[in-house]
N, C-alpha and C positions, 0 to 999 in steps of 0.2 A: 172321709171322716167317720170313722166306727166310736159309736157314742150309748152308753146306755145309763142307766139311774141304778144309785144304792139301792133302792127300794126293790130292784127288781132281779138281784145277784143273789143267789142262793147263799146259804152257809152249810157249809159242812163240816162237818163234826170229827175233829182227830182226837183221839183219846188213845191211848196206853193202855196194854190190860186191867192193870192195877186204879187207872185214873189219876196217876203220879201227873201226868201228862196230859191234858186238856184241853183244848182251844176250840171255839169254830172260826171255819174263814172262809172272809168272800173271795173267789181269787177275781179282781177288779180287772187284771191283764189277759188275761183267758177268757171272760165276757165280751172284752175287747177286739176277740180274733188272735189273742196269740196261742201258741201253743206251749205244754208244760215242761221245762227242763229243757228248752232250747231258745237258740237264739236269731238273730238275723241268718246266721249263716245255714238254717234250716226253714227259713220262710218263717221265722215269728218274730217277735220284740226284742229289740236287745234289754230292756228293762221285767223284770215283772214287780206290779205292784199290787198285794196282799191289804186286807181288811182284818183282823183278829181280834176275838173277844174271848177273853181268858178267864175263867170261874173263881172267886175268891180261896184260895190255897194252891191252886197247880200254875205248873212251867208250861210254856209252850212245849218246850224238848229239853232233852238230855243237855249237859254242858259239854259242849261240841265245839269243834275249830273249823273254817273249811282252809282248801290250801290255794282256793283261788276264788272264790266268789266272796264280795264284797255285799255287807247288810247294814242298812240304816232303820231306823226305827223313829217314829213320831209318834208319842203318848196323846193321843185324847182325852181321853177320863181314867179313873183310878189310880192307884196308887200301886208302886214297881218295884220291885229287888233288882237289880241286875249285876251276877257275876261274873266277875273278869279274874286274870291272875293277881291284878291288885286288891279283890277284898268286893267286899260287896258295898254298890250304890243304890241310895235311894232314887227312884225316879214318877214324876208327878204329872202332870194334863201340861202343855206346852214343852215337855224336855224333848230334846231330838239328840240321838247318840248315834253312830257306826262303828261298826265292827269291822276292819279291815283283814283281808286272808291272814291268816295263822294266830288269829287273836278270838281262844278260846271265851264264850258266852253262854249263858243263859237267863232268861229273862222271865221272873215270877210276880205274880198276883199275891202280892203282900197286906191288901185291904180286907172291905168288906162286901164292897160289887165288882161287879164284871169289871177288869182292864182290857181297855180298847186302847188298837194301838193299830200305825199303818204301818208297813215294813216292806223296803224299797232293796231288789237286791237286782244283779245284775245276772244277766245266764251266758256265762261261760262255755265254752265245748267241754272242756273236762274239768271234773272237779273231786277231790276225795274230801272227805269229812273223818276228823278223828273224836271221838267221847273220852275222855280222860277217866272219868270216874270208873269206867266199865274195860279201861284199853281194848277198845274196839276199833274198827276203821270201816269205812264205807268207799265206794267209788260211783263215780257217775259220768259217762258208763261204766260197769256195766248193771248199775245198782243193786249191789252189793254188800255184805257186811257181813267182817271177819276179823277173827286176833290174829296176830302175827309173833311165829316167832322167832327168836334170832339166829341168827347165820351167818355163815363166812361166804364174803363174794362170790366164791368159786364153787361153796358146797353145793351137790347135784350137777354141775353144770358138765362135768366131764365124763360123769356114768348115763345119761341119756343124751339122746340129740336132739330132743326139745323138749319145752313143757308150755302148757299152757295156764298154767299159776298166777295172780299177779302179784306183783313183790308190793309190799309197804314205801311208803314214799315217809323218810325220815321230816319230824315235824320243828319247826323252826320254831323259837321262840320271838313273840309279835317286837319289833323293834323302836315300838312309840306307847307311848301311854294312853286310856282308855279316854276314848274323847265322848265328851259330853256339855252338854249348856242345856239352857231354860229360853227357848223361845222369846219367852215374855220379856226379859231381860235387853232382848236388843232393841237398837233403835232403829226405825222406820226411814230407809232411805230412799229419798227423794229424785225423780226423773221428770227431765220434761223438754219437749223439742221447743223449738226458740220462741214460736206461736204460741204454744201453749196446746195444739192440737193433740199431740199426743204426751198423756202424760200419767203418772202413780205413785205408788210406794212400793217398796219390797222389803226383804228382809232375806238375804241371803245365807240360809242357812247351811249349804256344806261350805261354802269359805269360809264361814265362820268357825266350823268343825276343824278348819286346817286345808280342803283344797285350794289348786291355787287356779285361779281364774281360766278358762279357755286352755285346759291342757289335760289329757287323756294322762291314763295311769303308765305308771313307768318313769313318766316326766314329773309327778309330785302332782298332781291329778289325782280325782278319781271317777271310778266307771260311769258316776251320774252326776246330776246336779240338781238340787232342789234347794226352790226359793218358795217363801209362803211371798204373795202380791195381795197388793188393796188396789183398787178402783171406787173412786169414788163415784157420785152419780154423775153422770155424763161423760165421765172419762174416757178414751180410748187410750190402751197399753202402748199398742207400737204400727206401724203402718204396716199395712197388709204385705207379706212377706212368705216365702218359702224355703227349706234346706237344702241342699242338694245330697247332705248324708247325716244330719243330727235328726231325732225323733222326739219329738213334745206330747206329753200329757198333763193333761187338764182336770182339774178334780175341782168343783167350787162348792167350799165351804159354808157360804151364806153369800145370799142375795141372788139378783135375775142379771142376767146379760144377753148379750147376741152375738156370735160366735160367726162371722163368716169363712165360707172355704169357696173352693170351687164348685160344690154343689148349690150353694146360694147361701142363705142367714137363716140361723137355727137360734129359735130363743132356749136359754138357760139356764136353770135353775140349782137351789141349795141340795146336794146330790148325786146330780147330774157329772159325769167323768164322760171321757173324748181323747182319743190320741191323732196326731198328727204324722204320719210316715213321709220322710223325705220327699219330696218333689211335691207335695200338697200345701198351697196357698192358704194361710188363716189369720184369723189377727179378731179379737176378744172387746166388746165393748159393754160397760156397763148402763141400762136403760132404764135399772128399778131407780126409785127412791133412796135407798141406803145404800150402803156401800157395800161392793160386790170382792170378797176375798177367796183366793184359790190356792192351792199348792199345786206349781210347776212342775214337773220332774224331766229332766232331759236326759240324754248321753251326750256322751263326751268321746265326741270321733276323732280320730287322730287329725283331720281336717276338715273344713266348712266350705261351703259358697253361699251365700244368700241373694236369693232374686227377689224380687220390690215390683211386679205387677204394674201397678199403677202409676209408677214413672219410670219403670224401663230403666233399673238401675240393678247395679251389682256390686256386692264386695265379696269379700271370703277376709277368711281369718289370716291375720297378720299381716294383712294390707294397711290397716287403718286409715282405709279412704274407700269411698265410694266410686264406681265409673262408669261410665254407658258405652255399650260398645258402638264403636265405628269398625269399617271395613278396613279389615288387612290381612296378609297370611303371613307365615313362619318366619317368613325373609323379610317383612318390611324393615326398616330401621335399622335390619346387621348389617350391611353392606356399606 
């Protein structure tokens, strides 16, 4: 369990020459142990999750597209612009929006304090970014940024025998409209196992953006999934549990808990963020007096297993049942 506090995550300061472009940020996922601009498949998080406080008149960045990385946003405080090809949105403290690849954004401090805001994005192996306002393009690798200009398929390719140039990847226009909601707005859904032992509230905020339940991108999924949870006082969430290839992080927004893993129980507090890497047993109980709220953020793997610790149970995704192993091998039952 890699765990650290708000309190104790630097900000750093990105600006623009001009200061058109503003923000500090915590990066929360890089504290955590990941590393920047990479993903599992180089020993770090498939998620990174970003902290940003924006100055009253500047953008985070330019108004930019990427052509594979997926970005969610959750307003804290202040008051937002956010442009898309549809026009500009207002956006307020509980709005939550994503931006899916090829769906040009930007996102301005329209008030008169700081906009705080979290921003949940996935790290991809490759990825290019285009600015529309500037026709520029970036890639990542090899991070890079250049104009492009136009060409016949064939031009150059018959007078040398190689180049090492990279070509422009033509940019698609996004195929859904700009999603966004208010938080505040939804309603508080209710869990609970038959006892009563485990049990909360949530509010599932990408399905409500439009993902669909338990299903990776490609399939009408997307790269992550974030739910804001309540725990009331004494509540436990879910039975101590681990993945065999989803990653969880933990961010709680107010109140105290106890957070067990495999290293033992760690109390928790308003600040306090924690991620969980596959094969690591954990499960979240609340021990203050009020009520302890967090934001979940997970991936979305193409498939699951879950193991259950404490009664030696199993499922994985799209079983829709629970089992415990008994002994057999490959051949029992075909024959």
């Amino acid at each position: 369990m890699n765990a650290g506090h708000l309190d104790d995550i630097p900000w750093d300061e990105r600006k623009s020459p001009s200061g058109k472009f503003h923000s500090f940020c915590q990066d929360i996922s890089l504290a955590l142990g990941g590393i920047r601009n990479v993903g599992t498949w180089g020993g770090s998080h498939p998620l990174d999750l970003q902290k940003r406080r924006i100055p009253a008149g500047a953008s985070v960045c330019p108004y930019h597209a990427h052509l594979a990385q997926w970005e969610l946003f959750y307003v804290i405080s202040g008051e937002g612009q956010v442009r898309t090809p549809e026009g500009d949105t207002r956006v307020h403290p509980g709005d939550v929006f994503v931006h899916p690849p090829r769906e040009t954004h930007q996102l301005t401090n329209i008030g008169t304090e700081d906009l705080l805001v979290y921003i949940i994005a996935d790290n991809v192996p490759l990825d290019g970014f285009y600015y529309p306002d500037s026709d520029k393009w970036g890639l990542r690798p090899p991070s890079g940024y250049f104009r492009a200009l136009s060409a016949h398929y064939y031009e150059g390719e018959e007078l040398v025998a190689r180049t090492d140039s990279p070509a422009p990847i033509a940019l698609t226009p996004p195929d859904s409209s700009f999603r966004k909601l208010s938080s505040d707005l939804l309603s508080w859904i209710p869990w609970s196992s038959p006892q009563g032992k485990f049990q909360g509230t949530s509010k599932e905020l990408s399905i409500a953006l439009g993902a669909q339940r338990d299903t990776p991108t490609g399939l009408g999924g997307h790269p992550f999934d974030l739910e804001l949870s309540r725990l009331e006082a004494g509540q436990c969430g879910c039975p101590y549990h681990s993945h065999s290839a989803q990653w969880e992080l933990y961010l709680i927004l107010h109140g105290e808990g106890k957070a067990r893993s495999i290293e033992g129980e760690r109390n928790v507090r308003t600040g306090d963020v924690f991620v969980y890497p596959p094969g690591e047993a954990h499960q979240l109980t609340n021990v203050g007096g009020d009520h302890l709220d967090f934001l979940l953020v997970a991936d979305n793997p193409l498939t699951d297993v879950w193991h259950y610790p404490d009664s030696d149970k199993w499922s994985f995704r799209g079983a829709e049942r629970m089992f415990k192993p008994v002994d057999g091998d490959l051949w029992t039952g075909e024959e």
